[in-house]
N, C-alpha and C positions, 0 to 999 in steps of 0.2 A: 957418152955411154954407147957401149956398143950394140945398133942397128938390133939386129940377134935377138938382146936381151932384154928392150926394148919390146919388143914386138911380144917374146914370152912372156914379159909382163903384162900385159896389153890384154894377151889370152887369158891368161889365170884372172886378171879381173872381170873380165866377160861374164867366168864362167863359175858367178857364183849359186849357190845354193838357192829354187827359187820359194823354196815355202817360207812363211810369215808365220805369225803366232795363230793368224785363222785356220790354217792348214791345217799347225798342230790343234787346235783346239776338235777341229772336226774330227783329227785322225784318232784324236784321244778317245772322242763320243764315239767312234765308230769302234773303235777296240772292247770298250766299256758296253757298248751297247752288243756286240758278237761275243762277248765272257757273259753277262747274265743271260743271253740267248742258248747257248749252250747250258747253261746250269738247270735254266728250266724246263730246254728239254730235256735232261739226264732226272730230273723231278718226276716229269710225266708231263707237262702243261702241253695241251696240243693245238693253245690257240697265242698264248703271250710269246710260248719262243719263235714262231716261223714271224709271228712280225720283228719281235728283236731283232733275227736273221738277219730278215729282207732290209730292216731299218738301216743296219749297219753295215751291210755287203755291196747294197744297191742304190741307197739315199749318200749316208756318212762318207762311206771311204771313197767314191766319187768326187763329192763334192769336196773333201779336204784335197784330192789332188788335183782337181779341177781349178778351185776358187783362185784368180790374182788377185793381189791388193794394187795399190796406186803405187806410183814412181815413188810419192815423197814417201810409203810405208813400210820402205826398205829398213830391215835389222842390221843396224853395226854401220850402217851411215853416218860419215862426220858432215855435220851441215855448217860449211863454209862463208 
């Protein structure tokens, strides 16, 4: 094989995608949680949406892009 292609393969598997199903689950809470926040404030609620808000803008979507999981809790992993 040639040197080259090798190596580009090499990169592309490096360079894979690194959220887990934690990610998405946070980033889904975070979504979920900044759509009822906006609905209640477009209601009038002047205390449930600024926390939905902050829940979702400040806690959720953070932590879904923040959080690693471990080596072995790689997706699409063949274990050999």
């Amino acid at each position: 094989m040639n040197p080259l292609m090798a190596q580009k393969e090499a990169k592309i598997e490096g360079s894979r995608w690194p959220f887990g199903p934690k990610n998405y689950a946070f980033l889904g809470a975070a979504l979920v949680s900044i759509i009822i926040g906006y609905i209640a404030l477009a209601s009038g609620s002047i205390t449930l949406a600024p926390i939905l808000l902050v829940l979702g803008y400040c806690v959720l979507f953070p932590i879904g892009i923040i959080l690693r999981g471990k080596p072995d809790e790689e997706v699409g992993e063949d274990k050999v």
